[in-house]
C-alpha positions as CSV (number, residue, x, y, z in Angstrom):
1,X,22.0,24.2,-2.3
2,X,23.0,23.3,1.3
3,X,24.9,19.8,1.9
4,X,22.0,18.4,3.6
5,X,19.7,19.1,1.1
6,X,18.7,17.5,-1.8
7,X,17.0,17.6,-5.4
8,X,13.8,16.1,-6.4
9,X,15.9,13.6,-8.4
10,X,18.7,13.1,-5.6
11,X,16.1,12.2,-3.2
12,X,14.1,10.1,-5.0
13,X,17.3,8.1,-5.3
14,X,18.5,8.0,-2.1
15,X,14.7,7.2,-0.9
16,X,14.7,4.7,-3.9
17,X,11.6,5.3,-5.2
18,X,10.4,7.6,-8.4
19,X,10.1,10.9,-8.8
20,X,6.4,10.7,-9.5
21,X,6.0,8.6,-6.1
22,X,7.5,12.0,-4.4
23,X,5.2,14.3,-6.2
24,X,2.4,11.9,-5.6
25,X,3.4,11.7,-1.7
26,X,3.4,15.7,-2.0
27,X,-0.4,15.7,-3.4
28,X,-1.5,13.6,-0.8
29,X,0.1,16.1,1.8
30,X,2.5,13.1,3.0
31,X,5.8,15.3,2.0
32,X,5.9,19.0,2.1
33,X,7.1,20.6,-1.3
34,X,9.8,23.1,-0.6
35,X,9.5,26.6,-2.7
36,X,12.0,26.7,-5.4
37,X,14.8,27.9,-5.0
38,X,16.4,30.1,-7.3
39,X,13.1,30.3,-9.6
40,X,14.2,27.1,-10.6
41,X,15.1,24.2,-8.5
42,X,13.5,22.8,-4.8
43,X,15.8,21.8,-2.5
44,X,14.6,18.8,0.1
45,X,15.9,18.3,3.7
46,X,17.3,14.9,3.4
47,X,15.7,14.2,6.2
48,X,12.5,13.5,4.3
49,X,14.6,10.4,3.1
50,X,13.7,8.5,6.3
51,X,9.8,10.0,6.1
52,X,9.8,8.0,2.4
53,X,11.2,4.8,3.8
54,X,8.4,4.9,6.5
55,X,5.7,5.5,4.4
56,X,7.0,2.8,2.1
57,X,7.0,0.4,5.0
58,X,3.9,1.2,6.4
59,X,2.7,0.1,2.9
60,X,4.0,-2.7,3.5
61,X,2.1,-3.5,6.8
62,X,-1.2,-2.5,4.4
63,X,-1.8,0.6,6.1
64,X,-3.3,3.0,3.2
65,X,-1.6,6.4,2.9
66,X,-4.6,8.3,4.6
67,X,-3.4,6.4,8.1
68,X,-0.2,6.6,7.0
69,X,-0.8,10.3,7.5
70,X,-2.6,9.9,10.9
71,X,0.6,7.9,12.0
72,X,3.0,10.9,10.5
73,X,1.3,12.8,12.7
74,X,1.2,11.0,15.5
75,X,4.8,9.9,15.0
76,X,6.0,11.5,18.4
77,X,4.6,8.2,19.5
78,X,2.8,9.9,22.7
79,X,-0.1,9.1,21.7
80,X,0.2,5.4,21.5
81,X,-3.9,4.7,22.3
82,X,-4.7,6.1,18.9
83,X,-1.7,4.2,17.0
84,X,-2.8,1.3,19.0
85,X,-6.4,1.7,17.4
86,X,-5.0,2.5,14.0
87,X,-2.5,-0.6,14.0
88,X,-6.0,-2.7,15.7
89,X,-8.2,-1.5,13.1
90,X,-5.9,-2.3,10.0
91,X,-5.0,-6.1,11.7
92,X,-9.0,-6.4,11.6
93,X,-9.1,-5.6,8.2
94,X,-5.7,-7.9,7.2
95,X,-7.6,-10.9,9.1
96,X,-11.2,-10.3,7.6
97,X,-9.1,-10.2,3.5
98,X,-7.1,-13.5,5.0
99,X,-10.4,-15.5,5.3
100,X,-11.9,-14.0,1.8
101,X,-8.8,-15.4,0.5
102,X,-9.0,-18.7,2.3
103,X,-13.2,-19.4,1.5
104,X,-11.9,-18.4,-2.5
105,X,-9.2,-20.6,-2.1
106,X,-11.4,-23.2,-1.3
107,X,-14.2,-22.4,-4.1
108,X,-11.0,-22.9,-6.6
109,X,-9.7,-26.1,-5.5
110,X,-13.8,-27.4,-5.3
111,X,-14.0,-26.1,-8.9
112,X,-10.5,-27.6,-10.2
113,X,-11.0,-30.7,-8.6
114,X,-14.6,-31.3,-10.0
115,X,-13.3,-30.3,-13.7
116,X,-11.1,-33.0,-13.3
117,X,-13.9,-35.2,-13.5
118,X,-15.9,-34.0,-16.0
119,X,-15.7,-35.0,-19.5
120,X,-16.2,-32.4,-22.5
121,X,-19.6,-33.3,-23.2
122,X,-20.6,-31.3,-19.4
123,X,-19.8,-27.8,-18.8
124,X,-16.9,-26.8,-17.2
125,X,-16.9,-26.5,-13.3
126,X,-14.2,-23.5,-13.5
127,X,-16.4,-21.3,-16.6
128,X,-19.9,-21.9,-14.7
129,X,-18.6,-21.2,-11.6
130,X,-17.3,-17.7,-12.8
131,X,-20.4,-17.5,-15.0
132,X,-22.4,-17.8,-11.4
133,X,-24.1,-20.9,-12.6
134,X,-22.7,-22.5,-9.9
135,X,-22.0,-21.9,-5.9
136,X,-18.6,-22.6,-4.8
């Protein structure tokens, strides 16, 4: 083994994530899987170390791991129109989740404030509400 090279369990270590995430990353074409080398082990350029730490923040952002792909390949950065569109298109999707979140936020406040006020002889605001019984 080279000393800029790595193994599977060295890498995931220095990328701090799992072993499995690697292999995972690998199935989804996101990391290439070196040959083995020797019949037995597969040595990885310790570059892919940085490659893991963007893909794990890009995750963070929310992008899934299909445009994480699209911005692996694009990550030159020449082509800024498409990452642009990529970044746009995910921001759309963040924004349209934030006001989901904010009408259910409202439906659950509604429903806890109105099962403050009823006693156990009505049904419960919060139950019929998830039952459908009721609209938030």
């Amino acid at each position: 083994m080279k000393p800029n090279e790595l193994t599977i369990g060295r890498l995931a270590k220095a990328a701090n994530v799992g072993i499995e995430t690697i292999r995972y990353y690998q199935r989804q074409e996101l990391l290439p899987e070196p040959p083995a080398a020797d019949g037995a082990f597969r040595h990885y350029p310790i570059s892919l170390v940085e490659r893991i730490r963007f893909i794990k923040r890009a995750q963070e952002l929310g992008f899934t791991l299909s445009e994480i792909g699209t911005l692996l390949k694009l990550g030159d950065g020449t082509d800024r129109r498409s990452i642009r569109k990529l970044a746009a298109d995910r921001l759309t999707q963040i924004r349209a989740k934030l006001t989901d979140l904010r009408r259910m936020e409202k439906a659950l406040e509604h429903a806890l404030h109105d099962c403050e006020g009823t006693g156990p002889a009505k049904p419960c605001p919060i139950i019929a509400a998830c039952a459908g019984s009721v609209s938030p």
